[in-house]
C-alpha positions in Angstrom: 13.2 5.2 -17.5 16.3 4.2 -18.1 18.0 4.7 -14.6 14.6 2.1 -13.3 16.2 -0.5 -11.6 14.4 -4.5 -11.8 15.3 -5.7 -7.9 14.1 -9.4 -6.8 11.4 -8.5 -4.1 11.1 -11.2 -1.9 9.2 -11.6 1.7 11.4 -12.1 5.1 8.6 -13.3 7.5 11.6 -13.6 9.9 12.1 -10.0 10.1 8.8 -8.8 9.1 9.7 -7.2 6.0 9.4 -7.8 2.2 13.0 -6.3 0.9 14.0 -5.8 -2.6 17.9 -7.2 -3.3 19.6 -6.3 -5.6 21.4 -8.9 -8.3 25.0 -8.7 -6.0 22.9 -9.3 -2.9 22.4 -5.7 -1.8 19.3 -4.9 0.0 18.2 -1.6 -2.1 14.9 -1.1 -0.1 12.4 -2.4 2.3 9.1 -2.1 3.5 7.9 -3.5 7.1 4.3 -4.7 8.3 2.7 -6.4 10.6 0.5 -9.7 10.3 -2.9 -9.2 11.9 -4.8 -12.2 11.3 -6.3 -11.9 7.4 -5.1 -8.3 7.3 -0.8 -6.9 6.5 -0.8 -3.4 8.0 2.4 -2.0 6.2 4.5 0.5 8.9 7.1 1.9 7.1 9.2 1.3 3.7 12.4 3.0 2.9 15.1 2.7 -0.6 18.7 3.3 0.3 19.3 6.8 -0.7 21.8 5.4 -3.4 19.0 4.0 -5.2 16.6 6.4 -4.7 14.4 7.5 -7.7 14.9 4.2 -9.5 12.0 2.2 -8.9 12.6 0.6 -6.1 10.1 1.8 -3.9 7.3 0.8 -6.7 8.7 -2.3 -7.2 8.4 -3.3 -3.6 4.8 -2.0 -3.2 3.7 -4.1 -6.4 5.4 -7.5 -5.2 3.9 -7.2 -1.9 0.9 -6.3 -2.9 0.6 -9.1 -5.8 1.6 -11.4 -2.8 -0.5 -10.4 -0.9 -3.1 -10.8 -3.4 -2.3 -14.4 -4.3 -2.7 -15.4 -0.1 -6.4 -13.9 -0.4 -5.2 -10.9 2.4 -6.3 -7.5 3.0 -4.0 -4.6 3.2 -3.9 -1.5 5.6 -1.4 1.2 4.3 -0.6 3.2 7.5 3.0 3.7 5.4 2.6 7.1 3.1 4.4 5.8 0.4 1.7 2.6 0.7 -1.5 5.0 1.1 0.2 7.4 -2.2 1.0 4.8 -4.4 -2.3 3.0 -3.8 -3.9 6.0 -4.8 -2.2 6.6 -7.8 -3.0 2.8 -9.1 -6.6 2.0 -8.5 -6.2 -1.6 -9.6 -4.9 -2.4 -6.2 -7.5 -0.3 -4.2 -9.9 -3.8 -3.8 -6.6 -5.1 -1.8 -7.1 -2.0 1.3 -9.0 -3.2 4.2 -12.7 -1.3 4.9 -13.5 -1.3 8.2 -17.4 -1.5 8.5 -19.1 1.6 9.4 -19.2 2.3 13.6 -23.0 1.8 15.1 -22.5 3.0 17.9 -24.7 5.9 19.0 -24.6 8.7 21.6 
């Protein structure tokens, strides 16, 4: 892909966030989680539509998730674009959190 843009994702823990910049500085996209102990549940990630269709929104997921990785953390993808792009890249899969089966009984 040509048009595939190669942003510098970074991690803001100030603003709960891991945003991909762009060489002149501009933020092109961003995804936002939450800490939970061991586990990042990630709530939301959007590209600026200018740079929509270019990568971005991969890019971010793979960072985060190579970060996330490297600290020895769990994910939970309650973002779609987390949950899809999981799916589509089973390598990662191992990362998502599996909550133990319930034993409680009626």
């Amino acid at each position: 892909m040509g048009d595939e843009l190669r942003p510098e994702v970074t991690d803001v823990p100030a603003r709960r966030r891991y945003e991909a910049r762009l060489p002149d500085g501009t933020v092109a996209g961003f995804a936002e989680y939450l800490l939970a102990g061991e586990m990042v549940v990630f709530t939301h990630t959007e590209v600026d539509p200018a740079h929509e269709g270019k990568g971005v929104g991969g890019a971010i997921v793979r960072a985060s998730l190579d970060h996330i990785r490297s600290r020895g953390l769990v994910v939970l993808p309650l973002c779609p674009f987390y949950q899809g792009w999981i799916a589509r890249h089973p390598d990662y899969r191992d990362l998502v959190y599996n909550r133990p089966e319930s034993r409680v009984t009626d």
